[in-house]
N, C-alpha and C positions, 0 to 999 in steps of 0.2 A: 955576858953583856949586861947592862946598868942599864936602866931605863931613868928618864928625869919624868917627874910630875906633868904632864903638859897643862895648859891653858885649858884649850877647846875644846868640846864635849868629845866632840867628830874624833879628834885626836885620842885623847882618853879611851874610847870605847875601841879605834885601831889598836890603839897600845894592850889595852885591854885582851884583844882575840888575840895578838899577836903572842902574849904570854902564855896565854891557854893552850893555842896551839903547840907551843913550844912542850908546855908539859904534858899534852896528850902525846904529841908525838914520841916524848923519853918513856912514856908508859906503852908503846906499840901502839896507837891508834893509829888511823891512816885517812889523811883525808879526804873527804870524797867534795866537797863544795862548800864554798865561801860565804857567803852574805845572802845567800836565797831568798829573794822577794818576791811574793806574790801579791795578789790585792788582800787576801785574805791573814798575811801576816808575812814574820821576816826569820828566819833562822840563821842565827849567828854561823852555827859550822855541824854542819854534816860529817862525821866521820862513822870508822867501820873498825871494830873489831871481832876478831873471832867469829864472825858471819852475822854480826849484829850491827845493825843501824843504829848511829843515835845523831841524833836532833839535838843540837848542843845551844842553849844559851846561857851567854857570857855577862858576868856580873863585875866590873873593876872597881873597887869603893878606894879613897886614899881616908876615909872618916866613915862616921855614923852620922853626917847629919843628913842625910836621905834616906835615913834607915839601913839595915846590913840587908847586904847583897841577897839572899837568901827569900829576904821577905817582899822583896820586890818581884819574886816570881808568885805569883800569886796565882790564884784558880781563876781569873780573867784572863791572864796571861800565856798561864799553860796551853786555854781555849785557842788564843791564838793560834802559837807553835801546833799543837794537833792539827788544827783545820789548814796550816803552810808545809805540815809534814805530809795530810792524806793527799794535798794538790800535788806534793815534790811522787809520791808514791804512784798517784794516778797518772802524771807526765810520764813518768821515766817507767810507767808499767811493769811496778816489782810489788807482785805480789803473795806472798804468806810466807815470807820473809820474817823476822823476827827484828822487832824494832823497839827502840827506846829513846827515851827523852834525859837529857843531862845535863845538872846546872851545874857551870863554873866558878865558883866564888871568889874572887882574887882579894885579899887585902892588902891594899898599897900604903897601908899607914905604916908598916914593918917592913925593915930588912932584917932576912931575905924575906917576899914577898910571902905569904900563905896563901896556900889554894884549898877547896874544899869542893869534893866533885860529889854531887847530887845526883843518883841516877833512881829511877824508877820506871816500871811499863808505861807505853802511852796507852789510852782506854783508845781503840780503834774500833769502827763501826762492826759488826759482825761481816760486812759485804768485803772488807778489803781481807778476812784470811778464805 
């Protein structure tokens, strides 16, 4: 399936997850939850491999002129996601479980589209293992 460029940001960042997921899913990921919001922050996609959590945010660029996808995950940013992962962790009471964090990179200025998946431990308080 062809994706077009959209307009709207809203749209974009749909389009966006909607790609990711695709390619998490031909990699065996499995997803566990969508757009998780809390007040504390927002986690594009939750999924689960091999008994591993990860906390996915999604990056769609069609240019560089907001800088590459990559640099927009920043260490304020990370902050976020940790503190909307340990809320999703403390909700749904799973604990010492093995978790991760993973950035999605999509570039839309190329077909076919390139991904670039970022993954790394989250730094989790010592109380949650």
């Amino acid at each position: 399936m062809f994706f077009t460029t959209p307009k709207d940001p809203r749209d974009k960042g749909a389009q966006g997850e909607e790609l990711a997921l695709r390619y998490l899913r031909q990699n065996r990921y499995k997803l566990v939850k969508r757009n998780w919001r809390t007040r504390r922050g927002e986690v594009d996609l939750i999924v689960e491999k091999e008994k591993i959590l990860y906390f996915v945010e999604v990056k769609f660029r069609n240019n560089a002129q907001y800088g590459r996808g990559e640099e927009s995950i920043h260490p304020a940013k990370q902050r976020k996601i940790v503190l909307a992962a340990l809320e999703y962790l403390q909700r749904e009471q799973i604990h010492g479980r093995e978790v991760r964090f993973g950035g999605l990179i999509i570039d839309g200025s190329v077909r076919p589209f390139q991904v670039q998946w970022l993954e790394f431990p989250l730094d989790l308080p010592p109380q949650y293992y």
